[in-house]
N, CA, C and O of each residue as an XYZ file, in Angstrom:
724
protein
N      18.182     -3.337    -21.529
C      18.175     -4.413    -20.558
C      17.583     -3.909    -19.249
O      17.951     -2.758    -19.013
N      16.715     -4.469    -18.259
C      16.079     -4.189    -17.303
C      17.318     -3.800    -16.219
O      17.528     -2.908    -15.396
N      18.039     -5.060    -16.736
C      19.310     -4.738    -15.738
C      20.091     -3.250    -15.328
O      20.718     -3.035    -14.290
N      19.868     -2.346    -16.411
C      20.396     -0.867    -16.409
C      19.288      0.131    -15.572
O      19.352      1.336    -15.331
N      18.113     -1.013    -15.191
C      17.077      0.440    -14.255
C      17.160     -0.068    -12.767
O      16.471      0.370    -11.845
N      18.022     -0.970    -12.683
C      18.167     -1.475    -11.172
C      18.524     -0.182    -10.293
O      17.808      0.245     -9.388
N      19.533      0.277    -10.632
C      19.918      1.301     -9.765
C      19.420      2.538     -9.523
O      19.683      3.335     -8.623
N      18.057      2.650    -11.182
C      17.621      4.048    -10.679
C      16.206      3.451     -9.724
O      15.539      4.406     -9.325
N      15.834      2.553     -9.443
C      14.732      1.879     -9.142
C      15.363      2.085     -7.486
O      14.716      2.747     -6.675
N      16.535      1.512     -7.157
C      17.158      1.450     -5.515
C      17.274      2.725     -5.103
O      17.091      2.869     -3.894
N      17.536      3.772     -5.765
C      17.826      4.752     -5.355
C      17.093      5.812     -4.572
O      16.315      6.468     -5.265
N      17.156      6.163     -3.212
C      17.005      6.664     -2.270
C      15.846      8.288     -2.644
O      16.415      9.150     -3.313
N      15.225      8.417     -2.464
C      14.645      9.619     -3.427
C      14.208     10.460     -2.027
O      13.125     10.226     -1.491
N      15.222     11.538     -1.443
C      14.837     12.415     -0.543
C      13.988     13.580     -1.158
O      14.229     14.720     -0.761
N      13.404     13.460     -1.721
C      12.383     14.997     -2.256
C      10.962     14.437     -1.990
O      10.071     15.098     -1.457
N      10.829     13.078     -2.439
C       9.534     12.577     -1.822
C       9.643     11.970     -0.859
O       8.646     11.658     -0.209
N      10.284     11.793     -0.667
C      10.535     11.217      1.153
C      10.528     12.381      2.151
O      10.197     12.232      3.327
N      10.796     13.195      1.778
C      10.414     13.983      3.093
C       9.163     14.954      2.721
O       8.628     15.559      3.650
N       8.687     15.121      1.424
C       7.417     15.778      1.031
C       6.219     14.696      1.586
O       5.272     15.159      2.222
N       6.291     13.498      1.364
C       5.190     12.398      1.624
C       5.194     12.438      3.075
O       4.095     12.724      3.550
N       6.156     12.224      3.934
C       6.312     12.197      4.957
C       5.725     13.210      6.122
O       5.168     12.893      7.173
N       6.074     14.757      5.522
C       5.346     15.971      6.158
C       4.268     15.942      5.797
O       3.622     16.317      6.776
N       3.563     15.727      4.965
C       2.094     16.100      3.873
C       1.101     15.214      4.556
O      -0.096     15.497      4.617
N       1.727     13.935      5.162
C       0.671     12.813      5.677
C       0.564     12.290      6.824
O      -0.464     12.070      7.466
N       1.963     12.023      7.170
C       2.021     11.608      9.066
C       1.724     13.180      9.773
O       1.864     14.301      9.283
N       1.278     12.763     11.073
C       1.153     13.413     11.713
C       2.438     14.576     12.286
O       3.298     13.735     12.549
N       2.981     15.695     12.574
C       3.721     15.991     12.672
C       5.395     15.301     13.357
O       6.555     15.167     12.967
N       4.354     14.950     14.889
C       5.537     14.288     15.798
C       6.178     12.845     15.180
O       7.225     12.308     15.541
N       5.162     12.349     14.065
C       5.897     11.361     13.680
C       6.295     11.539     12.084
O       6.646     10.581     11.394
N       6.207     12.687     11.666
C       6.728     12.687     10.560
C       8.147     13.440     10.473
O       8.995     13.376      9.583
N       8.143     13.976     11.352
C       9.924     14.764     11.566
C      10.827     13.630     12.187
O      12.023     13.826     12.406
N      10.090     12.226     12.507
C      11.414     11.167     12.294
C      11.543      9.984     10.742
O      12.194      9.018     10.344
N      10.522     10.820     10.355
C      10.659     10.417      8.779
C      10.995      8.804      8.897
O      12.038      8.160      8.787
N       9.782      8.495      9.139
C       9.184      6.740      9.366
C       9.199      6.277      7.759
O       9.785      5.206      7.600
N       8.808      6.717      6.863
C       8.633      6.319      5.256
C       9.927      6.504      4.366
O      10.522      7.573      4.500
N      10.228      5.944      3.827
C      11.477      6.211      2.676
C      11.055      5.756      1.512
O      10.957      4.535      1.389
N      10.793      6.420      0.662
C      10.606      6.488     -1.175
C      11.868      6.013     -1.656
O      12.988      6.220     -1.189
N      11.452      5.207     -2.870
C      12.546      4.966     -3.558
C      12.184      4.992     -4.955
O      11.139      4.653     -5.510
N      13.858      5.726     -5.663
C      13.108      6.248     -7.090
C      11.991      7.233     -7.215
O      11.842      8.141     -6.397
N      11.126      7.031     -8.351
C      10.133      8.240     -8.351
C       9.178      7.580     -7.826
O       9.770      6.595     -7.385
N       7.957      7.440     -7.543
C       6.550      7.427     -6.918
C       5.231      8.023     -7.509
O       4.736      9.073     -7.099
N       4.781      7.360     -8.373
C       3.536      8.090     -8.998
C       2.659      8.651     -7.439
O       2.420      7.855     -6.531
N       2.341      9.859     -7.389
C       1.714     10.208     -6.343
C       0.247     11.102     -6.972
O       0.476     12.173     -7.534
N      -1.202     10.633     -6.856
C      -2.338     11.180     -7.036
C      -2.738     11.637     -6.781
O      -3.383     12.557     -7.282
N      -2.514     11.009     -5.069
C      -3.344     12.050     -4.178
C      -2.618     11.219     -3.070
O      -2.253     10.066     -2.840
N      -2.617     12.853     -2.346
C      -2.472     12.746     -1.077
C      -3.002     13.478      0.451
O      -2.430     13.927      1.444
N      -4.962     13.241     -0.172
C      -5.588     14.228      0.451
C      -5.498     13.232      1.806
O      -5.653     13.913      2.820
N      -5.317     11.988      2.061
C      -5.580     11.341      3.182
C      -4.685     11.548      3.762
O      -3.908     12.416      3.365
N      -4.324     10.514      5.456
C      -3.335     10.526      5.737
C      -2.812      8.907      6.253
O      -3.403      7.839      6.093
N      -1.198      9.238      7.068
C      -0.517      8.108      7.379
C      -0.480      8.127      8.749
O      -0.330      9.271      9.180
N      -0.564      7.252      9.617
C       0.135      7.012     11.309
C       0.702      5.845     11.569
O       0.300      4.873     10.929
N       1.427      5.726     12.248
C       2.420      4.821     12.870
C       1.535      4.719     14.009
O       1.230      5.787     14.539
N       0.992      3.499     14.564
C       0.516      3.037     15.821
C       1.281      2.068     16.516
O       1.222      0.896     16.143
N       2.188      2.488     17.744
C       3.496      1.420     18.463
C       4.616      2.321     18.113
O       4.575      3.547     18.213
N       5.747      1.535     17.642
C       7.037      2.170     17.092
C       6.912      2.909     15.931
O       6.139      2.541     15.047
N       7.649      4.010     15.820
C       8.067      5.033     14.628
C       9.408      5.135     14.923
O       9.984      5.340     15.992
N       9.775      4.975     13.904
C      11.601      4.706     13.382
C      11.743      5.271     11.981
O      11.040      5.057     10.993
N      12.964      6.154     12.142
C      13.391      6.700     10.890
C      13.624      4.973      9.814
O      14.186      3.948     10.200
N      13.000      5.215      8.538
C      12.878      4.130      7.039
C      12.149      3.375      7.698
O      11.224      3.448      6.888
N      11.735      2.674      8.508
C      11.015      1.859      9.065
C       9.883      1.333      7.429
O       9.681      0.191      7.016
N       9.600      2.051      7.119
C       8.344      1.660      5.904
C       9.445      1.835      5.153
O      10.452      2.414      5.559
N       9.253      1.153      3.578
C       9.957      1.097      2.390
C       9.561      1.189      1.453
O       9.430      0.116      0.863
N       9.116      2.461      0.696
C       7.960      1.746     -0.438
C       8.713      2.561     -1.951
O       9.231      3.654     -2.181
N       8.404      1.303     -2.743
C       8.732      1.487     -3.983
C      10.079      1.053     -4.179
O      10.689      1.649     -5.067
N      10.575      0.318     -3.674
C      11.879     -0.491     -4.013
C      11.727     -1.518     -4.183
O      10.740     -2.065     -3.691
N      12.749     -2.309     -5.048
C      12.839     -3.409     -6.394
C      13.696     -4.658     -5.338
O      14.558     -4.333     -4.523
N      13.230     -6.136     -5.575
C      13.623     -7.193     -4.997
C      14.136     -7.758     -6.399
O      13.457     -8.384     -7.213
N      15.551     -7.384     -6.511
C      15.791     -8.163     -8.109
C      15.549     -9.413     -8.139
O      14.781     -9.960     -8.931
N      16.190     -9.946     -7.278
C      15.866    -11.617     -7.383
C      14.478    -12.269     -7.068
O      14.401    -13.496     -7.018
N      13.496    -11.563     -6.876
C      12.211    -11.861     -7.035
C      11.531    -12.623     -8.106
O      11.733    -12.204     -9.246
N      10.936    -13.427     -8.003
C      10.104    -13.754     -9.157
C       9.588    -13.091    -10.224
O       9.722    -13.281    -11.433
N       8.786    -12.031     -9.406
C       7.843    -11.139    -10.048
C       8.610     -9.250    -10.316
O       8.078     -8.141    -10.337
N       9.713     -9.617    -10.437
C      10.505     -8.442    -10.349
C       9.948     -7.497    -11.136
O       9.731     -7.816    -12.305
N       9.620     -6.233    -10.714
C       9.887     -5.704    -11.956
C      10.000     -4.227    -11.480
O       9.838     -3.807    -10.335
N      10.363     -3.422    -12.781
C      10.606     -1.989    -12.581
C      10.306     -0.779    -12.616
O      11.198      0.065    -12.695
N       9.009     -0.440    -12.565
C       7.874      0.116    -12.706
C       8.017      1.247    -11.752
O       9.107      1.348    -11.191
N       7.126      2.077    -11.491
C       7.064      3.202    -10.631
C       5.974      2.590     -9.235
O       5.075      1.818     -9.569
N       6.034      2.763     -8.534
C       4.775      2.058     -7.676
C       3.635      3.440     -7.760
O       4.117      4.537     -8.041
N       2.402      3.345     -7.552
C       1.555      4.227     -7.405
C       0.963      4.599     -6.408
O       0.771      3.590     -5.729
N       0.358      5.891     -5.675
C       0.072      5.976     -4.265
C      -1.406      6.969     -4.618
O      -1.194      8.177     -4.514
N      -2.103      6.777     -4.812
C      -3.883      7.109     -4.344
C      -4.708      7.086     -3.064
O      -5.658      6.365     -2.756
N      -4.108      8.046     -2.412
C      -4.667      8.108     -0.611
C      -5.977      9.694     -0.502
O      -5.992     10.912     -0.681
N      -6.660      8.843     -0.194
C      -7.811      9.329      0.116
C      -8.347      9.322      1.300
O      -8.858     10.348      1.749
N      -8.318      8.166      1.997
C      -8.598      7.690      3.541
C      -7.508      7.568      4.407
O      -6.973      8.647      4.659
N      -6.974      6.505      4.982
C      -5.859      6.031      5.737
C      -5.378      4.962      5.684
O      -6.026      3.920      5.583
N      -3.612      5.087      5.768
C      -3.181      3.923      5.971
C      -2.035      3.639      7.449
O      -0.984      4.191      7.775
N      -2.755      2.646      8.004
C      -2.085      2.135      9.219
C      -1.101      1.624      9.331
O      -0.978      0.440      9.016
N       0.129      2.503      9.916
C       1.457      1.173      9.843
C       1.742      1.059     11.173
O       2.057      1.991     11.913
N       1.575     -0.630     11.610
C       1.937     -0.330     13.303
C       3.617     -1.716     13.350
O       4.021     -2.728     13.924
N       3.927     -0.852     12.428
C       5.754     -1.479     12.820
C       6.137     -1.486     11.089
O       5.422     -0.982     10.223
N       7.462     -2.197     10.854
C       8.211     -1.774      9.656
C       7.082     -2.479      8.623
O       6.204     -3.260      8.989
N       7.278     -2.089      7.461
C       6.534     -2.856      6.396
C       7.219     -2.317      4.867
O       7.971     -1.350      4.741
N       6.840     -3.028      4.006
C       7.717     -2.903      2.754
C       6.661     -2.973      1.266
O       6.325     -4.053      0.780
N       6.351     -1.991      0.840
C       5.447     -2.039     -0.551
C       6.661     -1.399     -1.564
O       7.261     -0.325     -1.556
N       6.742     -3.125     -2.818
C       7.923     -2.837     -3.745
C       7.414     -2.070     -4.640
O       6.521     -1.233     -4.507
N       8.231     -2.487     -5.926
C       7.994     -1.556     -7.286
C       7.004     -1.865     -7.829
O       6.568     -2.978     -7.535
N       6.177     -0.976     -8.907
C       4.904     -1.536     -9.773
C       3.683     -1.793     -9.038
O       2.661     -2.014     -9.688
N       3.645     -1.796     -7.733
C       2.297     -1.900     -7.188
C       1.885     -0.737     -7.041
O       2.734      0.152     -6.982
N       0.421     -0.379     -6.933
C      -0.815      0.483     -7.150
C      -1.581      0.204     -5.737
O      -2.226     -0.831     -5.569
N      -1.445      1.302     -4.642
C      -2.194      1.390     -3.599
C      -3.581      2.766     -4.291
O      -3.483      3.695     -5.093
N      -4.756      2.210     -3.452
C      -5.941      3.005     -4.049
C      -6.797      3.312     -2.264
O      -7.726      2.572     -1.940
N      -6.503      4.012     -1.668
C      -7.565      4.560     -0.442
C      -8.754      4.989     -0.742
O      -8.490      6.055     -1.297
N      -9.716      4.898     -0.750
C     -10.982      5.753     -0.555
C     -10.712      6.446      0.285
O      -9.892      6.134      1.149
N     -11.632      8.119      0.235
C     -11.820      8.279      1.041
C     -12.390      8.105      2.582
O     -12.161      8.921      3.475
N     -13.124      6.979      2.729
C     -13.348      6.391      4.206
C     -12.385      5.336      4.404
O     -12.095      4.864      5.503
N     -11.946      5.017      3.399
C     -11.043      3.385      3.274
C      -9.825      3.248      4.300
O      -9.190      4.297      4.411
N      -9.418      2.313      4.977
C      -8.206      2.151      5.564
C      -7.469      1.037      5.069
O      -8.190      0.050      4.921
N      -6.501      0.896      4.820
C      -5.317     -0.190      4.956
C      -4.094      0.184      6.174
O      -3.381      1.116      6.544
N      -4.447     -1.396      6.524
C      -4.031     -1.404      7.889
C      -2.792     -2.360      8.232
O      -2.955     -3.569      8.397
N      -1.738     -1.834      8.313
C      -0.724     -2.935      7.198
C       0.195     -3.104      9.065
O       0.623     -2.170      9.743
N       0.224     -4.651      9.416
C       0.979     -5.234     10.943
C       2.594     -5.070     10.317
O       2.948     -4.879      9.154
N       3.472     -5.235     11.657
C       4.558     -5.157     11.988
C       5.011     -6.486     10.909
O       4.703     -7.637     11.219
N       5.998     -6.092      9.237
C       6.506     -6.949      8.781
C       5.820     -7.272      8.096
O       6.090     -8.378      7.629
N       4.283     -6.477      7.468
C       3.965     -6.950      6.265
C       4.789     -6.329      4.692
O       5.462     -5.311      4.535
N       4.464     -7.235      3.857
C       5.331     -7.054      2.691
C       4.584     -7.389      1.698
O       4.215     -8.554      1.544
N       4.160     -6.129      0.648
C       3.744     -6.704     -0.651
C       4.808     -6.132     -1.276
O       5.424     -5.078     -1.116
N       4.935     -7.550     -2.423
C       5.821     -7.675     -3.488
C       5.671     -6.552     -4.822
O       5.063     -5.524     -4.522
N       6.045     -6.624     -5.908
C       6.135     -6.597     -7.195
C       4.493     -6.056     -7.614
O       3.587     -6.480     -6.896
N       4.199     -5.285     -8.575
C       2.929     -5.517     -9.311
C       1.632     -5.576     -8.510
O       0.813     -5.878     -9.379
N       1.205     -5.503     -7.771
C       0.480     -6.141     -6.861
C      -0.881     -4.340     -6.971
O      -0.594     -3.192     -7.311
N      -2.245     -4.932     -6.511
C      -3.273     -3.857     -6.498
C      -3.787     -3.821     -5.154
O      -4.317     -4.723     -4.505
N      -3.607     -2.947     -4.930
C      -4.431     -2.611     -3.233
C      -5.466     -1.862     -3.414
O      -5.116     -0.807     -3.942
N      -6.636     -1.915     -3.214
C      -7.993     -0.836     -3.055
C      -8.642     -0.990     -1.906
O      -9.389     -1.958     -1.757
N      -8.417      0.135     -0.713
C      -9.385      0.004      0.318
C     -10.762      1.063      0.040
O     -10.615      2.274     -0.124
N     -11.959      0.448      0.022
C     -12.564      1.381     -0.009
C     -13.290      1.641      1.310
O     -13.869      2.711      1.492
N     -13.262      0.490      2.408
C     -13.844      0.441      3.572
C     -12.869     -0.347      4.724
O     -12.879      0.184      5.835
N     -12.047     -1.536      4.567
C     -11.142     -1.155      5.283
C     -10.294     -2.595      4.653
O     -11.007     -3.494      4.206
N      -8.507     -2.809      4.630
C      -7.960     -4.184      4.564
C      -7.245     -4.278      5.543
O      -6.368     -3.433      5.723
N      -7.421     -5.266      6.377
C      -6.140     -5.541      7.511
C      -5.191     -6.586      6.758
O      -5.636     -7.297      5.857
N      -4.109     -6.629      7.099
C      -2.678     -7.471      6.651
C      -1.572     -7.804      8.057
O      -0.727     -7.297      8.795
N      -2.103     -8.685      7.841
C      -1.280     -9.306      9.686
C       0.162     -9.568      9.540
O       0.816     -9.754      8.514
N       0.558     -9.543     10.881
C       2.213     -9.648     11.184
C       2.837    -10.521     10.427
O       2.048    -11.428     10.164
N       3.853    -10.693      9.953
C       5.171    -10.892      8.593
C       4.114    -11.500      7.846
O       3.996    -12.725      7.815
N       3.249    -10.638      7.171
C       2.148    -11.974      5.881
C       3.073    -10.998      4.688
O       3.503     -9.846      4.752
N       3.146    -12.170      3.484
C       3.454    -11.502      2.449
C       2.633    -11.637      1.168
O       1.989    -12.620      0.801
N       2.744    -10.747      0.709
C       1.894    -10.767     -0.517
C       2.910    -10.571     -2.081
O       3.452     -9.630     -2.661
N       2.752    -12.170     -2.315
C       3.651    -11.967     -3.350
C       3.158    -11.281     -4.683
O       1.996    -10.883     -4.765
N       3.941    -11.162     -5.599
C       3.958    -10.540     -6.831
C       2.418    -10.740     -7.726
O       1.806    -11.802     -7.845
N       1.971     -9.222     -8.366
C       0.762     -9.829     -8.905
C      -0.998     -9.720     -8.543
O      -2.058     -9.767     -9.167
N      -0.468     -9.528     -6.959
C      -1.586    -10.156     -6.304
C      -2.630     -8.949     -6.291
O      -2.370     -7.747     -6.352
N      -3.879     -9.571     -6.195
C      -4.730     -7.889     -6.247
C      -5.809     -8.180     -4.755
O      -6.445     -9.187     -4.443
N      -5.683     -6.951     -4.116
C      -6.720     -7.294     -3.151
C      -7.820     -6.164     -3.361
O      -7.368     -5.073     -3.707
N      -8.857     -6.239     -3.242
C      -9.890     -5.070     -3.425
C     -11.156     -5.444     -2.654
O     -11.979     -6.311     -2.946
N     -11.140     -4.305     -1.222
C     -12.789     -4.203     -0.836
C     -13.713     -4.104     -1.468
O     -14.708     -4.312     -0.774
N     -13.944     -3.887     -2.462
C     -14.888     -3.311     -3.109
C     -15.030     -4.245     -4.574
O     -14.145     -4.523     -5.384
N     -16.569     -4.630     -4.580
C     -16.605     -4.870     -6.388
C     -16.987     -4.181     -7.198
O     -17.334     -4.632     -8.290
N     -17.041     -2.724     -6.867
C     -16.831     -1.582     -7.503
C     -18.834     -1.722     -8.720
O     -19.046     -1.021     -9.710
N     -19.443     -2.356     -8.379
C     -20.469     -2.526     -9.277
C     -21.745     -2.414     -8.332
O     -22.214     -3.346     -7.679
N     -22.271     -0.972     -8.378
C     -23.192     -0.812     -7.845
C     -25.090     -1.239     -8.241
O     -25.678     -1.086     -9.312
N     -25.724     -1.891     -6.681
C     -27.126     -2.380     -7.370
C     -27.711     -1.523     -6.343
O     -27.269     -1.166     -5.251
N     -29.031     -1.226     -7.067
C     -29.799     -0.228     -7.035
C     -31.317     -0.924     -6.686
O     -31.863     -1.156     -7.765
N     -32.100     -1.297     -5.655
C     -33.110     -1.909     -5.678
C     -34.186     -0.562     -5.268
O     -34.579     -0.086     -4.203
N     -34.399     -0.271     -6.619
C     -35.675      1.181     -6.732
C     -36.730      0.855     -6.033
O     -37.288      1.910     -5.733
N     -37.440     -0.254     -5.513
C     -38.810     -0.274     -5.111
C     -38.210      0.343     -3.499
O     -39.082      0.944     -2.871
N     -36.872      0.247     -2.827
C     -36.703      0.533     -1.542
C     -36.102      1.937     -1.774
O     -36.361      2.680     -0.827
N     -35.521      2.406     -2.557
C     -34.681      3.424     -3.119
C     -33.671      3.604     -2.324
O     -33.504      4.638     -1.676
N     -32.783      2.447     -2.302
C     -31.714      1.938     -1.757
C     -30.546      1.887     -2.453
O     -30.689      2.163     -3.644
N     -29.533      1.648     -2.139
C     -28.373      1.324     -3.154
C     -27.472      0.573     -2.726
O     -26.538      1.367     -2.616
N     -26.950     -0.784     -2.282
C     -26.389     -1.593     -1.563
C     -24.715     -1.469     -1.577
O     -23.941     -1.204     -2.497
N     -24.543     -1.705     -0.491
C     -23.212     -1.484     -0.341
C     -22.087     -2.264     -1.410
O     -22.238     -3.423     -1.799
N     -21.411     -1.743     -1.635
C     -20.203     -2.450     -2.414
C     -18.847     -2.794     -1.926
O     -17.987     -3.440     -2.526
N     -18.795     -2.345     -0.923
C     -17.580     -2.695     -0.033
C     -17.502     -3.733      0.878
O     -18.572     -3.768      1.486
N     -16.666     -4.689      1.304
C     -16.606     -5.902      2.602
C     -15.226     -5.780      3.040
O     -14.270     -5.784      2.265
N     -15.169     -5.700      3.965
C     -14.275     -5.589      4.752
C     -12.868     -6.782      4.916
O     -13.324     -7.784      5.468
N     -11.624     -6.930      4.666
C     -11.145     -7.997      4.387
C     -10.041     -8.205      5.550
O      -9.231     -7.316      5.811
N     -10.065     -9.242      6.119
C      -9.053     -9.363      7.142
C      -7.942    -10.472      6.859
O      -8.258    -11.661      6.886
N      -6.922    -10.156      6.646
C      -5.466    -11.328      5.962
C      -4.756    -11.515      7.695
O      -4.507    -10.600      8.481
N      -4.590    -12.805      7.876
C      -4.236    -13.184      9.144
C      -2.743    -12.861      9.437
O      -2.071    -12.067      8.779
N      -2.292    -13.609     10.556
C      -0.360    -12.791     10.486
C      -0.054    -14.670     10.192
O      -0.606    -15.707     10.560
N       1.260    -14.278      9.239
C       2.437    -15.257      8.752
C       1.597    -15.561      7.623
O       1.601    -16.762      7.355
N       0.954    -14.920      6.956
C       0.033    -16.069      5.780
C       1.098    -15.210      4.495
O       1.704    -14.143      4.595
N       0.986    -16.345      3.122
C       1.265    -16.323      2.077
C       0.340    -16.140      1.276
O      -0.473    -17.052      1.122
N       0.204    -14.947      0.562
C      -0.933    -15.439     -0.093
C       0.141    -14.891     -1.922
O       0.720    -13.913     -2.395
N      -0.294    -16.713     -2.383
C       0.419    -16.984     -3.456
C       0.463    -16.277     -4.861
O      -0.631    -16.466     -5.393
N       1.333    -15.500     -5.717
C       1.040    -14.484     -6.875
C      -0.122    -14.994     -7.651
O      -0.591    -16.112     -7.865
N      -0.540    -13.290     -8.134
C      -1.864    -14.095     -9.344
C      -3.036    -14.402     -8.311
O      -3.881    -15.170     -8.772
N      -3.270    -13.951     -6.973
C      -4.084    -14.384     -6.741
C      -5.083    -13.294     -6.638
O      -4.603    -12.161     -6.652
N      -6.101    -13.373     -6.558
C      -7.230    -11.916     -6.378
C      -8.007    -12.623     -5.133
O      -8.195    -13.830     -4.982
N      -8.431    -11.505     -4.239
C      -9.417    -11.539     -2.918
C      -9.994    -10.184     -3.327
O      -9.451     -9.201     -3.833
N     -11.273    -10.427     -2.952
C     -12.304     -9.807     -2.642
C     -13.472     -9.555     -1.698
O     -13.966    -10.548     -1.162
N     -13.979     -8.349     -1.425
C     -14.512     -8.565      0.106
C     -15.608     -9.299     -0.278
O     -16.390     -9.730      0.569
C-alpha cells in the first residue's frame, strides 16, 4: 500500500541536507542551512550552485516532500541535475517525483512561495523564472529548451535551442500541462 511509504517519504534526511547545503550555497548562507531534504534525493550532479537572494532562513526551501492529499500524490524520489544555478529569493517547496535538470549556463529562478507539486519536469537550459506564490501543479513539465538541434550549413551556424521562459506571480498553471520556450 502506498500508504506504508508516507513516512519514509516525510522524513527529515540530515545527511543530504547538510551535504547539499555545504556543496552548493555559498558558505555564509549555507551554515544556516536554508534547504531541507526529505527522504532520499536522487542527486547527479551537483557541479552548479544555489543562492538565496533577500532572506535566508534555516528549511526555508523544502524539497522532496510528499502532499498526501494531493491529487497528483505520489512517492517517488525527486531528482536534482544542477549544472548551472538555481535562484531562491524567499521560501519555496519542490515535492516528491519531480526531476529538476540545470544546464550548465541554465538558471531557475524560483520567487518567494513558489511551489511545484508531485511528478513535475524542470529543464533550464538558459534560464526559467517562477513568480511569487505561482504553483505548479502535479505532472507539469516546463523545458527551455526543445532539445532538437538545426544546423543551416550554407551559414555554418547552428541555431539556438533554448527560449527563455517567464511564469508570472499567483499563476496556476494546471497538471499535465507542458510549456516550452
Amino acid at each position: 500500500s502506498s500508504d506504508l511509504l508516507v513516512p519514509y517519504i516525510h522524513w527529515f534526511n540530515p545527511i543530504q541536507t547538510f551535504y547539499v547545503n555545504l556543496k552548493c550555497f555559498p558558505f555564509r548562507q549555507a551554515i544556516k542551512f536554508p534547504l531541507f531534504i526529505y527522504g532520499w534525493t536522487r542527486l547527479y550532479s551537483l557541479y552548479g550552485t544555489m543562492e538565496c537572494i533577500g532572506t535566508c532562513k534555516t528549511g526555508m526551501i523544502k524539497f522532496n516532500r510528499s502532499e498526501v492529499d494531493a491529487p497528483g500524490y505520489a512517492s517517488g524520489h525527486a531528482e536534482l541535475n544542477l549544472w548551472g544555478k538555481i535562484i531562491f529569493r524567499g521560501s519555496a517547496e519542490v515535492c516528491a517525483s519531480t526531476k529538476i535538470m540545470i544546464g550548465d549556463k541554465g538558471i531557475l529562478d524560483l520567487d518567494n512561495k513558489a511551489r511545484i507539486m508531485h511528478q513535475c519536469i524542470i529543464t533550464a537550459y538558459k534560464y526559467i523564472k517562477i513568480g511569487v506564490d505561482t504553483r505548479i501543479t502535479h505532472k507539469v513539465q516546463i523545458m527551455d529548451s526543445n532539445f532538437h538541434y538545426i544546423a543551416d550549413f550554407s551559414k555554418r551556424t547552428v541555431s539556438d535551442t533554448s527560449r527563455e521562459i517567464h511564469i508570472g506571480n499567483k499563476c496556476w498553471i494546471c497538471n499535465s500541462t507542458t510549456i516550452n520556450g
